[in-house]
C-alpha positions in Angstrom: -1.6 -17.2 -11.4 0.9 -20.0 -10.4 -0.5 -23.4 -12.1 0.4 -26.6 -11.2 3.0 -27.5 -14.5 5.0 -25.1 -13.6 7.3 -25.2 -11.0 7.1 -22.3 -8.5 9.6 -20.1 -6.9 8.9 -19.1 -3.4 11.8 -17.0 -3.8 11.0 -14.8 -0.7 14.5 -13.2 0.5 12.9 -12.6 4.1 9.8 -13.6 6.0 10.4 -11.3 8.9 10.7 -14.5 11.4 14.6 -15.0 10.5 13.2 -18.3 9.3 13.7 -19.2 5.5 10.3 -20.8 4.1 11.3 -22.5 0.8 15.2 -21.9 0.7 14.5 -20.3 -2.8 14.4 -23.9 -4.1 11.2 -25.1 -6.4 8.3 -26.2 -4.8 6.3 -28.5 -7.6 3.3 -29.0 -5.3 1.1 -26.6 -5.3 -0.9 -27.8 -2.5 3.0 -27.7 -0.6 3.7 -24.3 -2.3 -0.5 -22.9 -1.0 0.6 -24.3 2.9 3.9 -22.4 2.3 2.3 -19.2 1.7 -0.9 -19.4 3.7 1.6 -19.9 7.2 3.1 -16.4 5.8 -0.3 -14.9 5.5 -1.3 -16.7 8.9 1.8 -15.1 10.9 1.2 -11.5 9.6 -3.2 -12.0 9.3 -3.8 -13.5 12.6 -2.2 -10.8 15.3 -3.7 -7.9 13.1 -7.1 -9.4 13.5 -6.0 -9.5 17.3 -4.7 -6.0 17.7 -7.4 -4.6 15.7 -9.9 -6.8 18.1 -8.2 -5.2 21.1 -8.3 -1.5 19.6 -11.8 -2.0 18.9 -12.8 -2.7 22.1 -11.1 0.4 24.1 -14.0 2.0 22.6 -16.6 -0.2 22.8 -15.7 -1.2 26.4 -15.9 2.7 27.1 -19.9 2.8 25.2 -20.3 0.1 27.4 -19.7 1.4 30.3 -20.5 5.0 29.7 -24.0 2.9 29.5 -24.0 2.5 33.2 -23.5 5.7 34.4 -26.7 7.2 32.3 -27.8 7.4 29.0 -27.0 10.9 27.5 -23.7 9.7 28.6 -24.2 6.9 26.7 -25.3 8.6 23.8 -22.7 11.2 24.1 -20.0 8.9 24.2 -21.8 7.0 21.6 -21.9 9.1 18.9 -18.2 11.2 19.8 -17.2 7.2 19.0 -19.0 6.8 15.9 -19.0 10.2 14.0 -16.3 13.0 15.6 -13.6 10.3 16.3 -14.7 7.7 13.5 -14.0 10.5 11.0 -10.5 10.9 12.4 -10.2 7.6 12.6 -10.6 6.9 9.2 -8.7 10.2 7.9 -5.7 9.0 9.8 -5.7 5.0 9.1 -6.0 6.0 5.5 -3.3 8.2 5.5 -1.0 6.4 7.6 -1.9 3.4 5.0 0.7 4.9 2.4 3.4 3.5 4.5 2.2 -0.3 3.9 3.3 0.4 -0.1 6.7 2.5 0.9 7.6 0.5 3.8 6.8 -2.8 2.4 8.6 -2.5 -0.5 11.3 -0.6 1.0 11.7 -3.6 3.3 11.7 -6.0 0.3 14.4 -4.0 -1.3 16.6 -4.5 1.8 16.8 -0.8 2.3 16.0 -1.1 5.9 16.8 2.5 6.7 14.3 4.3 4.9 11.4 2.9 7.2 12.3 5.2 10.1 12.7 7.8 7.2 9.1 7.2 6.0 7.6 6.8 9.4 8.6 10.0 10.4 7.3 11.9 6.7 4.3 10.2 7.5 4.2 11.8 11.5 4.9 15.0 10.0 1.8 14.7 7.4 -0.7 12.9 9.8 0.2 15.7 12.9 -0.2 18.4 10.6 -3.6 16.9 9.0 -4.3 16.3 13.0 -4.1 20.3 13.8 -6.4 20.8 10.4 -9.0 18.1 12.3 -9.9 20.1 15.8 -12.0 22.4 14.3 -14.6 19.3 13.7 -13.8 18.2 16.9 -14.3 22.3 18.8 -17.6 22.8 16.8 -19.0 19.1 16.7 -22.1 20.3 18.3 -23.6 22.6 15.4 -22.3 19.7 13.1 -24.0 17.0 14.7 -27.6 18.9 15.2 -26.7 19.6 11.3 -27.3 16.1 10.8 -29.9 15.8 12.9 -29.0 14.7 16.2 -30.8 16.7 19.1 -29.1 19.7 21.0 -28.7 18.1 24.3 -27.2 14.6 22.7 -24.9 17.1 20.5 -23.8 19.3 23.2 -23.3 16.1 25.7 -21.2 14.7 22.5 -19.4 18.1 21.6 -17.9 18.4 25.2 -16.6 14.8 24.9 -15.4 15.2 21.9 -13.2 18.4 23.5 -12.1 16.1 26.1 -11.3 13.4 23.2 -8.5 15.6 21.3 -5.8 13.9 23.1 -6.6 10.5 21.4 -6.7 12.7 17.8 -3.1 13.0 17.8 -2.3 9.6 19.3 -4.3 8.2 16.1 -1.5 10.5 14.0 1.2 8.6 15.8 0.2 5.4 16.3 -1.2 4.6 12.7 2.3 4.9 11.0 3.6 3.1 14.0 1.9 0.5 13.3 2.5 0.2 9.4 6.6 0.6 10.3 6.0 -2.6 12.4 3.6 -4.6 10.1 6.2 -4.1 7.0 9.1 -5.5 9.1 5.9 -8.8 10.3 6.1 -7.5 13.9 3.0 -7.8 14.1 2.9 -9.5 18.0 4.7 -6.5 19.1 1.9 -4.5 18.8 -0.4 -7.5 19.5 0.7 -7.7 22.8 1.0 -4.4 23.9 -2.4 -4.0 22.8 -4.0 -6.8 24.7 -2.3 -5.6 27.7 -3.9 -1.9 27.5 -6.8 -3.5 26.6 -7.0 -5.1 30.0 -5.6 -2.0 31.9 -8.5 -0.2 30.3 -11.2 -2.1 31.4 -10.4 -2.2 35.4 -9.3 1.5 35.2 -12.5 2.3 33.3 -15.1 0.2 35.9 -12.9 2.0 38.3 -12.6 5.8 37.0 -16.1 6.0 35.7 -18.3 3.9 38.1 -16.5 2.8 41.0 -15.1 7.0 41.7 -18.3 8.5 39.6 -16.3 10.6 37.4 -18.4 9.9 34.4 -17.5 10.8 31.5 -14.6 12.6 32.6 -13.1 9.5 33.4 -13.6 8.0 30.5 -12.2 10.5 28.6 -9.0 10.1 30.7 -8.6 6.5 30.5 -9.5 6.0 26.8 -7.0 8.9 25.9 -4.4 7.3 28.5 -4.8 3.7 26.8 -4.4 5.2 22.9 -1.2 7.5 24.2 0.1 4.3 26.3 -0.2 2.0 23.1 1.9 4.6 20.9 4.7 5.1 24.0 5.1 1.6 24.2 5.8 1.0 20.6 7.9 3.9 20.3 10.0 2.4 23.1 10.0 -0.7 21.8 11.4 0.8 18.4 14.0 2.7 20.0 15.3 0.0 22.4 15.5 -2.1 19.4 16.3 -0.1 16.6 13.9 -2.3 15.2 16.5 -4.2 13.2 18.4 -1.8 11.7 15.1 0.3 10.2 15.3 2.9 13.3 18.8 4.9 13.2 17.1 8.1 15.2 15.3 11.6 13.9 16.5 12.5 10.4 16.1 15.6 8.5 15.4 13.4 5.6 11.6 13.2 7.7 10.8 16.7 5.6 12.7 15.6 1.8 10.1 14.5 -0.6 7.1 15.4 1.2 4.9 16.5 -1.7 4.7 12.8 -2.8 4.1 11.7 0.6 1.1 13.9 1.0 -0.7 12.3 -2.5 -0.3 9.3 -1.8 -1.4 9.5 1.3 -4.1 11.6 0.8 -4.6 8.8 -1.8 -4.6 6.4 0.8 -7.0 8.1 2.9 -9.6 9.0 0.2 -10.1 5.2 -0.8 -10.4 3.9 2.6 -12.5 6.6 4.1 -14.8 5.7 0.6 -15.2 2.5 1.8 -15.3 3.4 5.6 -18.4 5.9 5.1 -20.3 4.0 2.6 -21.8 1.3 5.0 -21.9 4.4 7.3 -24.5 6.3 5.3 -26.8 3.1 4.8 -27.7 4.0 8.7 -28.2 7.7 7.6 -30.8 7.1 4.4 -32.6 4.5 6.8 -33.0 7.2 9.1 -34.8 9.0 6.3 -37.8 6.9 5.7 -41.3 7.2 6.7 -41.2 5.1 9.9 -37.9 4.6 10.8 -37.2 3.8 13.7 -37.6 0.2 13.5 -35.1 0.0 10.2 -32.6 1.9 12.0 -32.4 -0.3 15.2 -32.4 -3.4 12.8 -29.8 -2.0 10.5 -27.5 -0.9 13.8 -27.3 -4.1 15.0 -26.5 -5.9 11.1 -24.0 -3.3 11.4 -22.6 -4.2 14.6 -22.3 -7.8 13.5 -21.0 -6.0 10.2 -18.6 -4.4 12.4 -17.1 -7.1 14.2 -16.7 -9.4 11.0 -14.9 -6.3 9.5 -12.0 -6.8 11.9 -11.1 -10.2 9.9 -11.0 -9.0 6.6 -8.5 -6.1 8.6 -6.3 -8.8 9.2 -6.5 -10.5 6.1 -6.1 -6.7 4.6 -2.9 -6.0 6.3 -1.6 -9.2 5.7 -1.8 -9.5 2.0 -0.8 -5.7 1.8 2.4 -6.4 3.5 3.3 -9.8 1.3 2.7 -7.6 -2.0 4.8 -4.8 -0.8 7.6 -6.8 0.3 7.6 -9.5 -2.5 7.3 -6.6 -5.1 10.2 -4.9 -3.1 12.6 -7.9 -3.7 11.6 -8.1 -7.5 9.5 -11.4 -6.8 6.5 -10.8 -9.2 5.6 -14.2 -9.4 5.7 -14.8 -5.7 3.7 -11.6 -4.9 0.9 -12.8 -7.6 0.7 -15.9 -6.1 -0.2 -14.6 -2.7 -2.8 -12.7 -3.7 -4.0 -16.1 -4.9 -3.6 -17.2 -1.6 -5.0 -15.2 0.6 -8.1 -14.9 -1.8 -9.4 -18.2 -1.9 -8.5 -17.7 1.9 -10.5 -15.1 3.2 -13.3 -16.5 0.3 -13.5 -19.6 2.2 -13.8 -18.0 5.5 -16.6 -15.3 4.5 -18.7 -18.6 3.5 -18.8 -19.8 6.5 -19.4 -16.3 8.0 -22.6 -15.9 5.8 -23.8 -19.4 6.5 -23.5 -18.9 10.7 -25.3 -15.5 9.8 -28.5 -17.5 8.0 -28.1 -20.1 10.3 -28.4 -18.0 13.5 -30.9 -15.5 12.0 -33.9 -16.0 14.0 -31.9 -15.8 17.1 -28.7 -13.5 17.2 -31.2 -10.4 17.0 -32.3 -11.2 20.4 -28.9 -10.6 21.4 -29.3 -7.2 20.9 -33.3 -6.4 21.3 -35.6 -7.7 23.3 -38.0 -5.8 20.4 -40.0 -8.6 18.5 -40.5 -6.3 16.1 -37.1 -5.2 15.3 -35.7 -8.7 15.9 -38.3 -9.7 13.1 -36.9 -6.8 10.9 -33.2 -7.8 11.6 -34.1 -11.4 10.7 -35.2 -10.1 7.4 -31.8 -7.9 7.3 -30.0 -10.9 8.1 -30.1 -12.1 4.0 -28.6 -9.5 3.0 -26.1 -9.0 6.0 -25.1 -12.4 5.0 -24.3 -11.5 1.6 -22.4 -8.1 2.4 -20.2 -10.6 5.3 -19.1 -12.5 1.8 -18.3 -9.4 -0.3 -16.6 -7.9 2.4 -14.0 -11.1 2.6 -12.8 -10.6 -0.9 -13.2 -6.9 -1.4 -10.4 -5.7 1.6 -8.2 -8.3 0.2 -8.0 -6.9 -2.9 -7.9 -3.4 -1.6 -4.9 -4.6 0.3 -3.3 -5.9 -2.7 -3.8 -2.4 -4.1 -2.3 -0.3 -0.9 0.6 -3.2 -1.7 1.4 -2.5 -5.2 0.6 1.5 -4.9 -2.6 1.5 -6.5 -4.1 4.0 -4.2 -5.7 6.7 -6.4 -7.0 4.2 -9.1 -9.0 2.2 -6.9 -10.1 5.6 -5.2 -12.0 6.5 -8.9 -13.0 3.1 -9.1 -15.0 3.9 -5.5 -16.3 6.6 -6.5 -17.9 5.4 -9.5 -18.9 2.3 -8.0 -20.0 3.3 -4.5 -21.4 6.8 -5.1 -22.1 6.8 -8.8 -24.0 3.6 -8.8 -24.4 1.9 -6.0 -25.7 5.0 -3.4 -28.4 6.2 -6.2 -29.7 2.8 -6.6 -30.4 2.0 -3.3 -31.9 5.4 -2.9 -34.0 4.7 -6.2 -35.0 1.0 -4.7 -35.5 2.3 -1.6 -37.4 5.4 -2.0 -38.9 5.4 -5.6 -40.3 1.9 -5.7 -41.0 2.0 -2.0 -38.6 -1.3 -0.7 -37.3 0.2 2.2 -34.7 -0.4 3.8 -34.1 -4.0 1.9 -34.2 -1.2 -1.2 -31.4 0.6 0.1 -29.4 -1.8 1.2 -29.9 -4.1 -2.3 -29.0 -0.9 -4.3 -25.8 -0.4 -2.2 -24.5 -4.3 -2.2 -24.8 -3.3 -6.0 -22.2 -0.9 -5.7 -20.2 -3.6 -3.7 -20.7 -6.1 -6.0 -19.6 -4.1 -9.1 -16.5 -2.5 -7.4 -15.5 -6.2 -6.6 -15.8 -7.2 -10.2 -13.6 -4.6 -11.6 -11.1 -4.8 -8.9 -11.0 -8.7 -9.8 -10.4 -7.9 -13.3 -7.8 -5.5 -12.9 -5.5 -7.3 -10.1 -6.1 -10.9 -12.9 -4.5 -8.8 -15.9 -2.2 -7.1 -14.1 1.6 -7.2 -15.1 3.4 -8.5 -11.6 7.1 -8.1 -13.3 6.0 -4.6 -14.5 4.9 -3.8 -10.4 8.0 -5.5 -9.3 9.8 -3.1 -11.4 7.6 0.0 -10.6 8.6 -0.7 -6.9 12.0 -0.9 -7.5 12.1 2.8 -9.0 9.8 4.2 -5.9 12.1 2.7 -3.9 15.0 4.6 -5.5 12.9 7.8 -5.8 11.2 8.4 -2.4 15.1 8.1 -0.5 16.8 4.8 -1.1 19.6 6.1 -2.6 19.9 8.7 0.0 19.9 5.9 2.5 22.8 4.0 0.5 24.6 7.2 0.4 
């Protein structure tokens, strides 16, 4: 994976900045050659970790202050958040995520044009999976008591969630948005115009919700206005720009090829939403033990930290997906396999020192959250295993990134099924329930799963054939419209 006798060719055609990192000449120091690549990573991983800070927030900014004005508000606004719009959420991330492999090694390949072309096959699939989505979001309420919730909580929820639809089909036009610009490394584009809505949010929020007393109608208006005002901003952007060359307007083209879209995006989307829902349900089984609700507030709030240290391993996820895609694009195997290098004893190094603050602030962060001794002495006995899922989780994205980059979608989709759900899910209900460990059960069983899925996906990117990829790339290229584009 790039050793230090061998000279090595950071051979990278484009870096997206119009600067030229290595001039294609050898670089015989690795150490030189690990700086080279790690700015690369740097440029593209640290305004994604931004932006997806910023998008975060719009919703946790509206929880927060839906808190003030009551607390079925709260609760309504809570779990519309968490479980109506965090299923669209993932549905549409994961579909729009088939873009990072076209685009990104479209962009590699220098065929600039097709990016508008995929960008708008992927608004045609992710609109029309949008329409197929408001039935969850119309009968949320019978769902929600399905899983338990209470009728007043679901109904409170259900309405918001009406209100919410809006923001459903921003997600189907923002997501591929967003990949069009992260395979080109515009990444402060959307940065930006995130950390400006996010600001506009907050005052019109505090303003709409508790300075007029609209309640949660006014925080259905300003969290749908913020989503709608982040896509219209980067559409403008696009079209004022032309985005270099890879916007040249609406193009029947959008509806060619479709069929191969849709699997791989529905590829996409089934292994992310695995790994979306599979922390997810950890909540759900605590819910199910004898005395639970102690385990569940402890659990919420590992998750919350859970949460928050997920937005890293987003950066680092985009980032390494968009190296891949593009070096594999330009026919630079070795360069793309060195990356992945890269950016894994990266993102490595930085979970340690996630999982150390998390055992070193243990007996305190919980009272962040609680003023409960007894679930901040439950949370401090979480916190060893929290501390272990923060490490996992910086390696495991990575290499699911590297996947979305090289168009491994549906592979690493059985691999989470067999891991996550075959093994992992069982065991921690076995742990859990059967030999009575609770929630420390559960969770064990289910950092199993982790741990397994890790190991295989390890395996598989070590022996992988990078001038085999490289070559695999070039033919989707060709395939999915870039000789339609030369034409």
């Amino acid at each position: 994976m790039g050793t230090a006798n061998t000279p090595l060719l950071l051979n990278s055609s484009r870096n997206g900045e119009g600067e030229e990192e290595g001039d294609g000449k050898p670089v015989t120091s690795v150490a030189r050659a690990f700086g080279i690549e790690s700015k690369k990573l740097w440029k593209i991983a640290g305004p994604t970790i931004a932006t997806a800070l910023c998008q975060y927030s719009l919703g946790a900014l509206t929880q927060t202050f839906a808190g003030f004005v009551g607390e079925l508000e709260l609760a309504a606004v809570a779990v519309e958040n968490s479980v109506v719009a965090g299923l669209a959420f993932g549905v549409m991330l994961g579909m729009g995520s088939a873009l990072e492999t076209l685009c990104g090694q479209a962009y590699g390949a220098g065929q600039y044009r097709m990016l508008g072309v995929y960008m708008q096959r992927s608004w045609v699939i992710l609109l029309t999976t949008a329409c197929i989505l408001v039935p969850v979001y119309v009968f949320s309420p019978p769902i929600l008591e399905l899983f338990g919730e209470t009728t007043e909580i679901s109904e409170a929820a259900g309405k918001f969630a009406l209100w919410m639809l809006p923001q459903l089909f921003a997600y189907a036009l923002n997501f591929p948005i967003q990949k069009f610009l992260q395979a080109q490394r515009k990444v402060l584009v959307i940065t930006w115009i995130s950390a400006i809505v996010l600001v506009l949010h907050a005052f019109f929020s505090w303003l709409l919700m508790l300075k007029l007393g609209w309640g949660l109608t006014g925080a259905a208006i300003t969290l749908n206005t913020s989503w709608w005002l982040i896509v219209i901003l980067q559409l403008l952007y696009i079209f004022i720009t032309k985005s270099d060359g890879a916007w040249s307007g609406f193009t029947w083209l959008a509806f060619a090829d479709l069929w191969g879209f849709v699997k791989l995006s529905l590829a996409s989307a089934i292994m992310l939403c695995l790994e979306f829902w599979y922390l997810m349900v950890l909540v759900v089984i605590t819910g199910r033990l004898k005395n639970p609700l102690i385990p569940v507030d402890a659990i919420s709030i590992c998750m919350n930290i859970q949460g928050w240290d997920a937005m890293i391993a987003i950066g680092f996820n985009a980032a390494i997906s968009v190296r891949v895609s593009n070096e594999l694009g330009a026919g630079n195997a070795q360069t793309a396999k060195f990356a992945v290098v890269v950016v894994s004893v990266t993102s490595i190094a930085i979970g340690v020192v996630c999982m150390a603050v998390v055992f070193a602030t243990r007996d305190y962060f919980p009272y962040l959250f609680t003023n409960s001794e007894a679930v901040a002495a439950e949370t401090t006995k979480l916190a060893i295993l929290l501390g272990f899922t923060v490490l996992l989780n910086s390696l495991q994205p990575v290499l699911s990134g590297v996947a979305i980059g090289a168009g491994w979608q549906w592979l690493v989709a059985y691999i989470n099924i067999a891991c996550y759900y075959i093994v992992g899910l069982p065991a921690g209900i076995l742990l859990g329930f059967t030999f009575d460990l609770g929630v420390m059960g559960i969770w064990g069983g289910m950092i199993g799963g982790i741990c397994l899925q890790t190991a295989i996906l390890v395996v598989v990117t070590s022996i992988t054939n990078w001038n085999k990829e490289a070559s695999e790339a070039e033919s989707r290229v060709k395939r999915w419209g870039g000789a339609a584009a030369d034409q």
